[in-house]
PDB file of N, CA, C and O in Angstrom:
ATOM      1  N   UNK A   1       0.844  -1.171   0.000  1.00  0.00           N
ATOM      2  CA  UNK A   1       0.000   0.000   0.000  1.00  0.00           C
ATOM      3  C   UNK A   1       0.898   1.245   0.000  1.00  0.00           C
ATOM      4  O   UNK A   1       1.918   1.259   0.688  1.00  0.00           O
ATOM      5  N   UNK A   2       0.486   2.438  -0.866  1.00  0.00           N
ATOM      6  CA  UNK A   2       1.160   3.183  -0.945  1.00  0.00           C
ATOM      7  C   UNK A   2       0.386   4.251  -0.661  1.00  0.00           C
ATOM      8  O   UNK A   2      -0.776   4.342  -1.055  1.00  0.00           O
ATOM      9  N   UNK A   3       1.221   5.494   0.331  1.00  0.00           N
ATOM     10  CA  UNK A   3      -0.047   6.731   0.797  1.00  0.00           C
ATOM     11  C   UNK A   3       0.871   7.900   0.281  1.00  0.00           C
ATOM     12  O   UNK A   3       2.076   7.653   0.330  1.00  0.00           O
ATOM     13  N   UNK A   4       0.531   9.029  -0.166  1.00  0.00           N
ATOM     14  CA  UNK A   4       1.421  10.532  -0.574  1.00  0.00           C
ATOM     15  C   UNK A   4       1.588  10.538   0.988  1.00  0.00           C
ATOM     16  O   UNK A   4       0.815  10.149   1.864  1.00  0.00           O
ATOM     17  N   UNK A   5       2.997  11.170   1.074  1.00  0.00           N
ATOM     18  CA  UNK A   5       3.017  12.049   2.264  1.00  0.00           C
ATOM     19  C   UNK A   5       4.166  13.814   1.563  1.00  0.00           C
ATOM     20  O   UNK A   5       5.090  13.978   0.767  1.00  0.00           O
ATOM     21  N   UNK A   6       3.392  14.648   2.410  1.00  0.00           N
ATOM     22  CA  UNK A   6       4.031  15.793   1.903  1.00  0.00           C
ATOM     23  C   UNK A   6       5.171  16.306   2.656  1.00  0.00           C
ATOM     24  O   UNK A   6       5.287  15.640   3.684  1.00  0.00           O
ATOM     25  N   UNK A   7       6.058  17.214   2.569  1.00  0.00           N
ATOM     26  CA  UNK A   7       7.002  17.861   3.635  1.00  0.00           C
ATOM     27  C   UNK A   7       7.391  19.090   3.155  1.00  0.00           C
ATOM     28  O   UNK A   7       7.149  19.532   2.032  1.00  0.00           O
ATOM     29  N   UNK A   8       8.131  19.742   4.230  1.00  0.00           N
ATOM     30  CA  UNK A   8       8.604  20.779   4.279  1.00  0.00           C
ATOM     31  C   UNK A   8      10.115  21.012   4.677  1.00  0.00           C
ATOM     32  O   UNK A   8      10.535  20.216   5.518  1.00  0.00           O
ATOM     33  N   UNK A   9      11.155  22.123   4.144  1.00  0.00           N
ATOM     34  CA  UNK A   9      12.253  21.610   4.024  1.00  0.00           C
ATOM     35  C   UNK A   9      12.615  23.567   3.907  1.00  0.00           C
ATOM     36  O   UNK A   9      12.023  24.603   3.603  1.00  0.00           O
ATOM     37  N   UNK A  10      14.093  23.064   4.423  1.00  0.00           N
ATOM     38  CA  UNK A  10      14.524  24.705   4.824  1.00  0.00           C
ATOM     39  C   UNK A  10      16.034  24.499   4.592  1.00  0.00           C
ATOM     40  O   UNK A  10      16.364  23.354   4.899  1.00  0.00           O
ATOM     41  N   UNK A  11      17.065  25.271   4.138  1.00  0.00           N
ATOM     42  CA  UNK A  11      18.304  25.571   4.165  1.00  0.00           C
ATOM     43  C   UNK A  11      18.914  25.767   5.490  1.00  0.00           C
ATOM     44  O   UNK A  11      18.596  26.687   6.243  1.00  0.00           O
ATOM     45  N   UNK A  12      19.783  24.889   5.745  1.00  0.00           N
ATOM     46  CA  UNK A  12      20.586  24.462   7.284  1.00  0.00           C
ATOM     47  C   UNK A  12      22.279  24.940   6.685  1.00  0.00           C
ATOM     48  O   UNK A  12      22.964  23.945   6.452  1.00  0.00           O
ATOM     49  N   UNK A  13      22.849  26.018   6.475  1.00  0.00           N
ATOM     50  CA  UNK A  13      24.293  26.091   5.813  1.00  0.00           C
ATOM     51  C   UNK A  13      24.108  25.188   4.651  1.00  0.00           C
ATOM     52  O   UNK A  13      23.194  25.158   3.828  1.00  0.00           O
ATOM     53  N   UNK A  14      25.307  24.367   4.777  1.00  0.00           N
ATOM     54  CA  UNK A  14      24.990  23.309   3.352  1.00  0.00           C
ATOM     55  C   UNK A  14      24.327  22.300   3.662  1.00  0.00           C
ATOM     56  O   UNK A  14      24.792  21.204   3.349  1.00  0.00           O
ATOM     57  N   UNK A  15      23.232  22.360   4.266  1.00  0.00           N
ATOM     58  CA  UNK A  15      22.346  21.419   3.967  1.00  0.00           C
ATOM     59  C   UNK A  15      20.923  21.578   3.980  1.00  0.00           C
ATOM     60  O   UNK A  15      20.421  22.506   4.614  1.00  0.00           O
ATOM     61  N   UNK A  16      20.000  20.489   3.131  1.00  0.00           N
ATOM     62  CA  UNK A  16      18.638  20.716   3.321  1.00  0.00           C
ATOM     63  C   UNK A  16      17.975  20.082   4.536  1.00  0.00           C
ATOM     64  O   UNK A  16      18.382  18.938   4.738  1.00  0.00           O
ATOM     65  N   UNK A  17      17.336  20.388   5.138  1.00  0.00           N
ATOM     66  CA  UNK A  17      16.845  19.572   6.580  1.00  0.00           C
ATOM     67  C   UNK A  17      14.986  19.703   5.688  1.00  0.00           C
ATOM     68  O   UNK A  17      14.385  20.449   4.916  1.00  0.00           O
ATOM     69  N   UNK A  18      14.771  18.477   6.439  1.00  0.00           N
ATOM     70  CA  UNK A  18      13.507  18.427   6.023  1.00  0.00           C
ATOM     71  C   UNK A  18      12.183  17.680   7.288  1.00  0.00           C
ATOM     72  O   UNK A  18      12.420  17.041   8.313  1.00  0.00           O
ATOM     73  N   UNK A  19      11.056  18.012   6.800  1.00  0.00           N
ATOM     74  CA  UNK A  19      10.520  16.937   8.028  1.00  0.00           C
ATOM     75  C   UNK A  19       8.846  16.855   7.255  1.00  0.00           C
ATOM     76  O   UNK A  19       8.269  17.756   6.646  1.00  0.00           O
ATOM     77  N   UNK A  20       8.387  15.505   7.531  1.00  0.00           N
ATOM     78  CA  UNK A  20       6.910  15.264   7.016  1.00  0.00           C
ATOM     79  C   UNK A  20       6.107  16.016   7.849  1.00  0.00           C
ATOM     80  O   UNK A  20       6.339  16.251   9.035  1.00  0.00           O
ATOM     81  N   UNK A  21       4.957  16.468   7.068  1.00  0.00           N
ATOM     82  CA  UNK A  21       3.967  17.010   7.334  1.00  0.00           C
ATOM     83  C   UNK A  21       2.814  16.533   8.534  1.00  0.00           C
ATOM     84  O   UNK A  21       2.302  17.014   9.545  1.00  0.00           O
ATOM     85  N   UNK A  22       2.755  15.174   7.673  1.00  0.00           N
ATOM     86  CA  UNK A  22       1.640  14.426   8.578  1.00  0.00           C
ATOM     87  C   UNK A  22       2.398  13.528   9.415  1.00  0.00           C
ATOM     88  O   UNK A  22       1.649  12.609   9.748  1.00  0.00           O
ATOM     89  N   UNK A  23       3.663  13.374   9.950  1.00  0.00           N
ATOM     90  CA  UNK A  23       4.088  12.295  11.028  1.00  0.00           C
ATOM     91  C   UNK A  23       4.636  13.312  11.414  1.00  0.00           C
ATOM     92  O   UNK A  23       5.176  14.160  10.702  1.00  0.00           O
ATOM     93  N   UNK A  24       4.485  13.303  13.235  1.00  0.00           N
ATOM     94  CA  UNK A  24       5.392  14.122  13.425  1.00  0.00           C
ATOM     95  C   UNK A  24       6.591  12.893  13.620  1.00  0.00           C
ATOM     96  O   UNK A  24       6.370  11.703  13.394  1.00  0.00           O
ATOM     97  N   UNK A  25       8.044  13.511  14.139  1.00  0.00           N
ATOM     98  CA  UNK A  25       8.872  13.202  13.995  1.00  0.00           C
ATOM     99  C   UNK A  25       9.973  12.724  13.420  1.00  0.00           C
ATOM    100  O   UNK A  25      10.976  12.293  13.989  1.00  0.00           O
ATOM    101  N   UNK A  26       9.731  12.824  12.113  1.00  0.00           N
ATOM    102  CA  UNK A  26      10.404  12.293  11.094  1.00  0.00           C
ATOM    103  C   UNK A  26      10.754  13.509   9.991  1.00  0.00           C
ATOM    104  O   UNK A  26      10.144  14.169   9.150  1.00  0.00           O
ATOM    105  N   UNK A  27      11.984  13.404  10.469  1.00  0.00           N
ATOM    106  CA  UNK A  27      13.081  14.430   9.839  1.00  0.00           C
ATOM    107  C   UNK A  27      14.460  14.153   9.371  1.00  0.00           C
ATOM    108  O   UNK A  27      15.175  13.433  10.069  1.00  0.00           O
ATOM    109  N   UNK A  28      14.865  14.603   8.365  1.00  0.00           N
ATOM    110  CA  UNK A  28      16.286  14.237   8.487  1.00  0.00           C
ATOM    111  C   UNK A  28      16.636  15.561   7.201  1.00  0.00           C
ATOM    112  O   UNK A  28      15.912  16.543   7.037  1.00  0.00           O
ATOM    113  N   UNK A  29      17.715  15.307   6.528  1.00  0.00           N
ATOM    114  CA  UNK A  29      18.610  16.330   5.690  1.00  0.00           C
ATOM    115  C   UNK A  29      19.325  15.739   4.742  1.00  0.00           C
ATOM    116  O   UNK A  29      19.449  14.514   4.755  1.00  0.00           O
ATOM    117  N   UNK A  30      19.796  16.365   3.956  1.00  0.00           N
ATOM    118  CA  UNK A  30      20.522  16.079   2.874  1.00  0.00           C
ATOM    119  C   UNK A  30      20.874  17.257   1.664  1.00  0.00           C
ATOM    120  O   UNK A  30      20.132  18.222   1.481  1.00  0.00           O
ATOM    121  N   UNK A  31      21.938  17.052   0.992  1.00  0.00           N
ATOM    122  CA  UNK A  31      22.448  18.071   0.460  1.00  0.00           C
ATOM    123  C   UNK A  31      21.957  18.452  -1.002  1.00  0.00           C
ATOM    124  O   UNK A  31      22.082  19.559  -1.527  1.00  0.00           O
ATOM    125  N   UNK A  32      21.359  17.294  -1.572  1.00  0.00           N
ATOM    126  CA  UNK A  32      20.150  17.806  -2.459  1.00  0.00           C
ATOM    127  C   UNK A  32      18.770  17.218  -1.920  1.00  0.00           C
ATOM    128  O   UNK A  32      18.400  16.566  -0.943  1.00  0.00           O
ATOM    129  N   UNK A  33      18.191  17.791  -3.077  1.00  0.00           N
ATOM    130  CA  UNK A  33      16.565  17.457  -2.658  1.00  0.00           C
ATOM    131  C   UNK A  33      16.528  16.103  -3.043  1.00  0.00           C
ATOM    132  O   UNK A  33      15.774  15.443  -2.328  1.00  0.00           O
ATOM    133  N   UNK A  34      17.037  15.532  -3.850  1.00  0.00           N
ATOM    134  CA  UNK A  34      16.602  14.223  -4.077  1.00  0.00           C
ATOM    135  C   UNK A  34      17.077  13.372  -2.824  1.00  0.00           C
ATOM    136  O   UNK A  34      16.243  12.606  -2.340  1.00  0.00           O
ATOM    137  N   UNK A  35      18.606  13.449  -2.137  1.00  0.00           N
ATOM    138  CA  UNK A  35      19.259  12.882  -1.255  1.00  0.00           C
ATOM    139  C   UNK A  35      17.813  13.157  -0.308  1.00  0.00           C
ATOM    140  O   UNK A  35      16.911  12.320  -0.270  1.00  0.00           O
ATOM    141  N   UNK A  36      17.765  14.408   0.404  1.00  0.00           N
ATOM    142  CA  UNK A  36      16.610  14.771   1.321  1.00  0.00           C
ATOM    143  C   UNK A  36      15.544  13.671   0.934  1.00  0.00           C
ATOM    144  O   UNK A  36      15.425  12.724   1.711  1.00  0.00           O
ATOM    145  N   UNK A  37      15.034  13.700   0.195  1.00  0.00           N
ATOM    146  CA  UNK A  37      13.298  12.580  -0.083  1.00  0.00           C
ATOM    147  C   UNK A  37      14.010  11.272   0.313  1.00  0.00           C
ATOM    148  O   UNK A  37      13.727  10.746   1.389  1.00  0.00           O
ATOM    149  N   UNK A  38      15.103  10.620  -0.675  1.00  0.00           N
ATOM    150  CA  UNK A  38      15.466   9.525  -0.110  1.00  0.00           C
ATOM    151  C   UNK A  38      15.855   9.235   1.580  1.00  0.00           C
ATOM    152  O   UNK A  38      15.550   8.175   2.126  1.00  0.00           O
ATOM    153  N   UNK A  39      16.623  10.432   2.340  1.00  0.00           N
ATOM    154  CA  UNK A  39      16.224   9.798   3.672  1.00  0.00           C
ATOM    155  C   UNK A  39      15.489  10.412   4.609  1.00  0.00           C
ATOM    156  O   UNK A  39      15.698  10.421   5.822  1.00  0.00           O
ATOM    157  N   UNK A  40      14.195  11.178   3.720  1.00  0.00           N
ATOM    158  CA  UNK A  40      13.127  10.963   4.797  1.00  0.00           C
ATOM    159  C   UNK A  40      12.568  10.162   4.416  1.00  0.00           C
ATOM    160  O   UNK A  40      11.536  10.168   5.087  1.00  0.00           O
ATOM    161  N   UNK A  41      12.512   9.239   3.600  1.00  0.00           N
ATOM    162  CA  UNK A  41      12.204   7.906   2.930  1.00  0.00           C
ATOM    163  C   UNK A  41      12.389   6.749   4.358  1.00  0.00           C
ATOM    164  O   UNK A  41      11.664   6.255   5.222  1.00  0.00           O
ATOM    165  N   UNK A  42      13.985   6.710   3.901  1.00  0.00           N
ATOM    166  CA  UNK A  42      14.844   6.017   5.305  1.00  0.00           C
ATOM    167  C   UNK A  42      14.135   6.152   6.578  1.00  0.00           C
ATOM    168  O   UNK A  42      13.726   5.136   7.141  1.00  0.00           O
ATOM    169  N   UNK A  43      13.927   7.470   7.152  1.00  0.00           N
ATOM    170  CA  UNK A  43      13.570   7.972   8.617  1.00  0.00           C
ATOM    171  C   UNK A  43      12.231   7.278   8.457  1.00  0.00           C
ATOM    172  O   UNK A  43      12.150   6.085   8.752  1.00  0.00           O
ATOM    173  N   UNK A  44      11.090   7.995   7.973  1.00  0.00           N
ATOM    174  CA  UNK A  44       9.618   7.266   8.070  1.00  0.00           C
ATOM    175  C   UNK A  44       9.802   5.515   8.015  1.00  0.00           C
ATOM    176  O   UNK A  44       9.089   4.751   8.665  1.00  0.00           O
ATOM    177  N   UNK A  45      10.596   5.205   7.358  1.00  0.00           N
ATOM    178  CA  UNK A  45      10.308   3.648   7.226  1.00  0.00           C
ATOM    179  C   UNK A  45      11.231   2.819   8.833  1.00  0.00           C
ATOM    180  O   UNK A  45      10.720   1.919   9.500  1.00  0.00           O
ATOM    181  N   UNK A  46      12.520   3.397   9.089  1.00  0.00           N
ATOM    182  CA  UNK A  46      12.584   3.356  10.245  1.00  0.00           C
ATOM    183  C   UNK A  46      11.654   3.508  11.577  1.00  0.00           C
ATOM    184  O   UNK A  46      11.466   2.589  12.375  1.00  0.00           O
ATOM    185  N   UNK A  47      11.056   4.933  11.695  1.00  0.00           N
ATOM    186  CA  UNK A  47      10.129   4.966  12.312  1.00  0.00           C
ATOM    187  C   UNK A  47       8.384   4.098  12.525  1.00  0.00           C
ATOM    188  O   UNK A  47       7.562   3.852  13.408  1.00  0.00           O
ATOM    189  N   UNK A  48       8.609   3.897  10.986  1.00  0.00           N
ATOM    190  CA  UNK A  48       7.455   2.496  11.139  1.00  0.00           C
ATOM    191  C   UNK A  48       7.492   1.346  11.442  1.00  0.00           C
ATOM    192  O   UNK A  48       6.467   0.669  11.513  1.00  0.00           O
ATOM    193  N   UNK A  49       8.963   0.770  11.745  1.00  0.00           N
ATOM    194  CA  UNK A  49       9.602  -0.318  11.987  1.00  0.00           C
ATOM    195  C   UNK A  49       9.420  -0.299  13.225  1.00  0.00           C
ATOM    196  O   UNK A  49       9.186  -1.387  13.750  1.00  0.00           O
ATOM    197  N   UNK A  50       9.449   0.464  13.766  1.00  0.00           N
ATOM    198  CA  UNK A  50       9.747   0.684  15.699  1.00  0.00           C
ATOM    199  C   UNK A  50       8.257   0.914  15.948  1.00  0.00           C
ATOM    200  O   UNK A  50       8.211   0.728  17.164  1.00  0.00           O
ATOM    201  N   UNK A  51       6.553   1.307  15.427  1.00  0.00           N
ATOM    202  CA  UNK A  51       5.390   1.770  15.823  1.00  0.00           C
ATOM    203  C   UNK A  51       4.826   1.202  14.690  1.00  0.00           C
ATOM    204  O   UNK A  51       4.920   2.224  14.010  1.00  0.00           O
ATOM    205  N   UNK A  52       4.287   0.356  13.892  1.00  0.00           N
ATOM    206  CA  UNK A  52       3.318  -0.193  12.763  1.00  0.00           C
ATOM    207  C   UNK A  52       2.097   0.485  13.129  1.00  0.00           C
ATOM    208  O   UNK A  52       1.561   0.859  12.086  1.00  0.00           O
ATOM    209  N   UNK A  53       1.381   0.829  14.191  1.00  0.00           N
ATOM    210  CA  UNK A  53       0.174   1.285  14.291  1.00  0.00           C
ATOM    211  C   UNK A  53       0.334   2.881  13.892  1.00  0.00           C
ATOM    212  O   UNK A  53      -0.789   3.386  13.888  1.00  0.00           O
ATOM    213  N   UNK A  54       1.233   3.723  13.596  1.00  0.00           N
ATOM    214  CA  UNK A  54       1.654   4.770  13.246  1.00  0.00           C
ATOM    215  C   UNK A  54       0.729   5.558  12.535  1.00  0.00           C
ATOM    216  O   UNK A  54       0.040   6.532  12.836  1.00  0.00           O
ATOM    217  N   UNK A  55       0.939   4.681  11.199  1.00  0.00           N
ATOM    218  CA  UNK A  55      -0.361   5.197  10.289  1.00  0.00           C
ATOM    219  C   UNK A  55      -1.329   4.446   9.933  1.00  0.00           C
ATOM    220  O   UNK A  55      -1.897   4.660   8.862  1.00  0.00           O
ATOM    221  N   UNK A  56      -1.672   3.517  10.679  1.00  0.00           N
ATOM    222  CA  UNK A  56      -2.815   2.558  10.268  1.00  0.00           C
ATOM    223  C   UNK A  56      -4.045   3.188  10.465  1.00  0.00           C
ATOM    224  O   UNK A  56      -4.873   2.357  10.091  1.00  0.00           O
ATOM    225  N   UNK A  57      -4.738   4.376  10.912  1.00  0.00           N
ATOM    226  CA  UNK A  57      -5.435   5.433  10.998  1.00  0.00           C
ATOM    227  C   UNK A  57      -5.550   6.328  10.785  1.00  0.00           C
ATOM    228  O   UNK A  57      -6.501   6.962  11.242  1.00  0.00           O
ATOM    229  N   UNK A  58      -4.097   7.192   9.485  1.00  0.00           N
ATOM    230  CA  UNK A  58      -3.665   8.226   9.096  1.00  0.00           C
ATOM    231  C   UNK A  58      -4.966   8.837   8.790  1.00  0.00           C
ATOM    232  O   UNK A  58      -5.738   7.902   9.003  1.00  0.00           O
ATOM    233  N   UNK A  59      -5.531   9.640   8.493  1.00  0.00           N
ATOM    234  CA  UNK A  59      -6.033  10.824   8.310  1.00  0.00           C
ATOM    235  C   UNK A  59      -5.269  12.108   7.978  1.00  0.00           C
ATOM    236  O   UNK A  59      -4.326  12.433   8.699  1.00  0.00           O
ATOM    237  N   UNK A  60      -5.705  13.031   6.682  1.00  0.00           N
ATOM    238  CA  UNK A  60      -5.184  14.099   5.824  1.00  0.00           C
ATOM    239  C   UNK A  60      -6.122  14.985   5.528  1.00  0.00           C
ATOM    240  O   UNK A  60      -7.100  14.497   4.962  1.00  0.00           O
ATOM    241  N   UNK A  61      -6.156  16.382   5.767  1.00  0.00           N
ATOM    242  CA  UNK A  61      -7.083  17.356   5.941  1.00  0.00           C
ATOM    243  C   UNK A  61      -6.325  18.470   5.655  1.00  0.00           C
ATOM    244  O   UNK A  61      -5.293  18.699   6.286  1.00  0.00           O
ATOM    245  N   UNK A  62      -6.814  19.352   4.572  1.00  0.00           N
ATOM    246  CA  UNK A  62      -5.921  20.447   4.356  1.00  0.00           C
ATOM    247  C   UNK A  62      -6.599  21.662   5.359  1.00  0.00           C
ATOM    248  O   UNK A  62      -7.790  21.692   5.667  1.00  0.00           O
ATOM    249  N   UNK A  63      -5.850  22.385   5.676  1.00  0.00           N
ATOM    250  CA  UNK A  63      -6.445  23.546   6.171  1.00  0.00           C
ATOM    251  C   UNK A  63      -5.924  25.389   5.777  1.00  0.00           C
ATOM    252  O   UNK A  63      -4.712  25.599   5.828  1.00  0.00           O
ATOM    253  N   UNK A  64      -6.556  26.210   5.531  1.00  0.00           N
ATOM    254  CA  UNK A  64      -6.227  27.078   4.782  1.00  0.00           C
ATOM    255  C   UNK A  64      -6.747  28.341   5.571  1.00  0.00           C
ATOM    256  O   UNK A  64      -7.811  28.526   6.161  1.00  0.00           O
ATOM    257  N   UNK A  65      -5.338  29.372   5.337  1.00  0.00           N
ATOM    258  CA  UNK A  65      -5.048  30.384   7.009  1.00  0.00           C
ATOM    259  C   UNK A  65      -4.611  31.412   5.895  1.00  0.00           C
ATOM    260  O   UNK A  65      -4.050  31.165   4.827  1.00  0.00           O
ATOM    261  N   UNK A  66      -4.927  32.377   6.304  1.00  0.00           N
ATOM    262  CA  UNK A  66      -4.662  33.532   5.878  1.00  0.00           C
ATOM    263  C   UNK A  66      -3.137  34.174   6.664  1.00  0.00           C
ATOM    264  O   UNK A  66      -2.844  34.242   7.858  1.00  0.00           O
ATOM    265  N   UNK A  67      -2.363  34.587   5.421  1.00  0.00           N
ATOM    266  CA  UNK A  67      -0.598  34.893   6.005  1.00  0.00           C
ATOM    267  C   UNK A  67      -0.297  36.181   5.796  1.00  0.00           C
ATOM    268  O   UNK A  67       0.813  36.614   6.103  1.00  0.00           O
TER     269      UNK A  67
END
């Protein structure tokens, strides 16, 4: 089974740090964007290794705020 997950990602000196949207805790970095996706790839699948019930109830809801 495959679910989108989205993220957000910021310039750290030389590196990209990144972290998912809908899990918290799962973050990591890398020096391109592709490196970045591949290990928040790594991190989430780690993190599902250690909690399987994680996202077995995920729920996704956009919400929209005036900036």
């Amino acid at each position: 089974m495959f679910k989108k997950f989205t993220y957000k990602y910021w310039q750290d000196g030389n590196w990209l740090v990144g972290q998912l949207n809908e899990i918290d805790g799962v973050f990591s970095q890398g020096q391109t964007l592709e490196e970045l996706e591949v290990n928040l790839a790594e991190a989430f699948t780690l993190m599902l290794s250690e909690d399987k019930e994680l996202i077995k109830d995920l729920k996704i809801r956009e919400l929209e705020l005036e900036i």
